[in-house]
N, C-alpha and C positions, 0 to 999 in steps of 0.2 A: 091582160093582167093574169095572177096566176088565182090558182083555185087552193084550197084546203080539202080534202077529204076525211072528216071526224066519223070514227067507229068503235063502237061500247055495245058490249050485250042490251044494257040498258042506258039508254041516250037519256042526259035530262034536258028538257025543253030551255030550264034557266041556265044553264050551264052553254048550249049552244048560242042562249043570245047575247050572254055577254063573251063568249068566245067569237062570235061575228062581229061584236063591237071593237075588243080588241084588234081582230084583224083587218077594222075597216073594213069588212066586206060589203058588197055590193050587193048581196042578196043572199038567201039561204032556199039549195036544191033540195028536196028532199029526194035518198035514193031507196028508202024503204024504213023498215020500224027498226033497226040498227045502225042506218048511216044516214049523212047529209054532208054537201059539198057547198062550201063556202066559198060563193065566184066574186070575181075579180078584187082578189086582196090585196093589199099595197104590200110590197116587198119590202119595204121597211118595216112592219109590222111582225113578219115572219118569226124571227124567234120568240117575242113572247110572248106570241099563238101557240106557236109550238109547244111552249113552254106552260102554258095555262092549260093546255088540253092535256098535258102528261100529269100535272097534277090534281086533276080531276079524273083520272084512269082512262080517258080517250087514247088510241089509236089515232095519230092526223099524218096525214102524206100530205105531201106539199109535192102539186105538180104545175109546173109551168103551161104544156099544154095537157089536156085529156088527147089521149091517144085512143084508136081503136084499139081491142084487143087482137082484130086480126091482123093488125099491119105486124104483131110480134110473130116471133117465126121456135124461138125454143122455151122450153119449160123446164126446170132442171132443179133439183129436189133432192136434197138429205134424206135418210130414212132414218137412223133412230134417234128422237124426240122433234122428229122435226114432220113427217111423213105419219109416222107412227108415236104413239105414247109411251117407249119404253125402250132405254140401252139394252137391245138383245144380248150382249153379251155379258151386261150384269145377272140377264134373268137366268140364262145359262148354266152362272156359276153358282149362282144359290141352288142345284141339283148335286152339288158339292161341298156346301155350307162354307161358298169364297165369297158370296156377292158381295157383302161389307168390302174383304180385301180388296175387289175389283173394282167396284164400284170407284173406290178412293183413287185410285189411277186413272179411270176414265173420266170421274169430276178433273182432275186435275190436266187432265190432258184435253178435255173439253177448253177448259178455261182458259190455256194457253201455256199454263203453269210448266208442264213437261214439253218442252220444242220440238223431240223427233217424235211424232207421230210411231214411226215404223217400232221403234222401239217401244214404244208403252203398247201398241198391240202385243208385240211379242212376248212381254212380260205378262199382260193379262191373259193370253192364247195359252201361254203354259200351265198354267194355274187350272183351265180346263182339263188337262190331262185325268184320263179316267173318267170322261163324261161319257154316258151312252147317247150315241145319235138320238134316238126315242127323246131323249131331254129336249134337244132342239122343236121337236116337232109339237111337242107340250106345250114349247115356250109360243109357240107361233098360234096353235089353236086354244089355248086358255088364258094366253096375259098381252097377244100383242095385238092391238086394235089401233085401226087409222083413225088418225087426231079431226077434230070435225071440220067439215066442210075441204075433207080433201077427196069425194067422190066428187060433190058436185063441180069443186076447182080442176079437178083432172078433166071429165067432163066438157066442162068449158072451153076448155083450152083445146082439147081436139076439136069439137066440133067449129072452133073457129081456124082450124088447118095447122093447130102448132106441132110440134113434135117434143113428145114427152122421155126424158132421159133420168132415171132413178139413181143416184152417184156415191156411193155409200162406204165408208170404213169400215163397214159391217159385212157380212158373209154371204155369202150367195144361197144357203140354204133358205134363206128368207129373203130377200131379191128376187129372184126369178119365181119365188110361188106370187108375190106384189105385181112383178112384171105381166106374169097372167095374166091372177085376177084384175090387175085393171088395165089391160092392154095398151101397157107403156110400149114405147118405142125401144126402151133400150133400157138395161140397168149393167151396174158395177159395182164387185165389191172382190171381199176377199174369199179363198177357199181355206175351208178348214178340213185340213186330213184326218181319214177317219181308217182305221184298221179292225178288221172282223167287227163292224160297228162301234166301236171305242175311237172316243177322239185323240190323239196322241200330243194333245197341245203344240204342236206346231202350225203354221201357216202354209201353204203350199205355192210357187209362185212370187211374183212381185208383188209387194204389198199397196195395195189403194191408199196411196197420203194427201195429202192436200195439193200435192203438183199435179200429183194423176188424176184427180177430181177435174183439176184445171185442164188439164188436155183433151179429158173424157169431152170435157163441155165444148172447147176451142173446136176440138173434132166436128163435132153435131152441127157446129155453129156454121163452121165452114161447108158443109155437104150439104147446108140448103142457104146458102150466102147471108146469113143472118149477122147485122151488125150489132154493137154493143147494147142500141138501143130496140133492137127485138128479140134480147132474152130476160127471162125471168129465171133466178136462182133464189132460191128458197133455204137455211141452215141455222145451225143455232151453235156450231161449236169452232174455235179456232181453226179446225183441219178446214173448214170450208170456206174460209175466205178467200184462200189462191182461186174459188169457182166463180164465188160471190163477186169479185173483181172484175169477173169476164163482162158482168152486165149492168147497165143502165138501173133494171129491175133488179135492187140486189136487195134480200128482204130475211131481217130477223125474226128468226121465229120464237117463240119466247127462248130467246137466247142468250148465252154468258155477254158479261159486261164486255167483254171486247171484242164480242161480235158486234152487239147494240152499238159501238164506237164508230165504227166503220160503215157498216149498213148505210144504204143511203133511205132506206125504210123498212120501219119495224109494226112487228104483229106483236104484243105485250096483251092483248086483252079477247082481241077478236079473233075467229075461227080463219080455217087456212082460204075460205072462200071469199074473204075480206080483200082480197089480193084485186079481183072482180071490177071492185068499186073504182076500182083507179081507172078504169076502161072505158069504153062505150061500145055496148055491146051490137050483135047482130039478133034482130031480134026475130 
């Protein structure tokens, strides 16, 4: 039968026991002072478990079996608001006093609301015009900080053999310093032209949209034979559902309502290490 995985900053004890009753469970695991896995639940009972744990602020994944995490083979990851805490390219424009203006576009193109990707970049990329590079480097060492528990999740996932690919709408000037520092396997994004140090609002290159995320991923996926169900993709905004598709593990990060639609599991509450719980690890 299948299991439940409930996860909350703070777990209430009453709240899991009549979420166990609801789901008929069979027992209640505990996996630590943030989660517990509710075994062999009746499938009939599924939605509204599901349904009781979202309106008590739980996180619940519903898996049929627990799998190892090492029988997964890829790792695949948004970087802004999903990776990291912050649309770089909003933070960007406020050295210009546009974030407001940009910002509005990137909610909306997050959300789903503007359909070509390429074009709401281009429209926001311009608006940089007259930024000095130095901006970028501001943004990265005073407002851009990775979202919790995405050391130990990275972490994880290597040391159980997967290969980590970073897939982003966003710029490479912050990519590859991420890529680095956490010794991803791979990132992608876009390049912004810069002249005598001034950015000239253009893009450089094909632009990274939601197809290209998807290929980026099918790539990886293929160079170490990994099927649908040994990748994890991680995203919060429309452009990433063509990646999010690619996999079994397809996981909203507090993300727009039409990502949470599709997703076949979402993070709404818990840190990005919460991913973990769905596993069994190597210890």
């Amino acid at each position: 039968m299948a299991h439940i995985i409930l996860q909350a900053p703070r777990l209430s004890a009453a709240d899991i026991e009549r979420l166990a009753a609801v789901a008929c469970a069979g027992g209640v695991q505990e996996l630590g002072p943030t989660a517990v896995r509710l075994l062999d639940v009746d499938p009939d009972c599924r939605d509204e478990a599901l349904a009781q744990a979202a309106a008590v602020r739980m996180d619940a994944a519903w898996l049929e079996t627990v799998h190892r995490l090492g029988d997964c083979r890829v790792l695949a990851m948004d970087m802004d608001s999903t990776l990291v805490n912050i649309e770089c390219i909003d933070e960007i424009a406020d050295a210009v006093g546009r974030k407001a203006e940009v910002a509005a576009i990137t909610e909306a193109s997050m959300r789903g609301e503007i359909k070509d990707f390429s074009e709401s970049l281009r429209r926001r990329v311009a608006l940089l015009r007259g930024v000095p590079e130095t901006a970028l480097e501001q943004v990265f060492t005073e407002r851009l900080r990775l979202n919790p528990g995405a050391e130990r999740l990275i972490e994880a996932v290597r040391a159980h053999g997967l290969k980590t690919i970073l897939v982003s709408g966003g710029f490479t000037f912050f990519t590859e310093r991420l890529r680095r520092g956490l010794a991803l396997d791979e990132a992608h994004a876009n390049v912004l032209e810069a002249v005598d140090g001034v950015l000239t609002g253009r893009v450089l290159g094909d632009i990274v949209d939601g197809a290209t995320k998807a290929r980026h991923v099918r790539a990886l996926a293929e160079s170490v034979g990994a099927t649908s169900e040994q990748i994890i993709v991680l995203g919060d905004g429309s452009n990433d559902l063509p990646m999010m598709a690619q996999a079994f593990y397809s996981v909203a990060y507090r993300a727009k309502p039409v990502v949470r639609a599709q997703a076949r599991f979402a993070l709404d509450h818990s840190p990005l290490d919460a991913v973990l719980n769905w596993f069994r690890l190597r210890h």
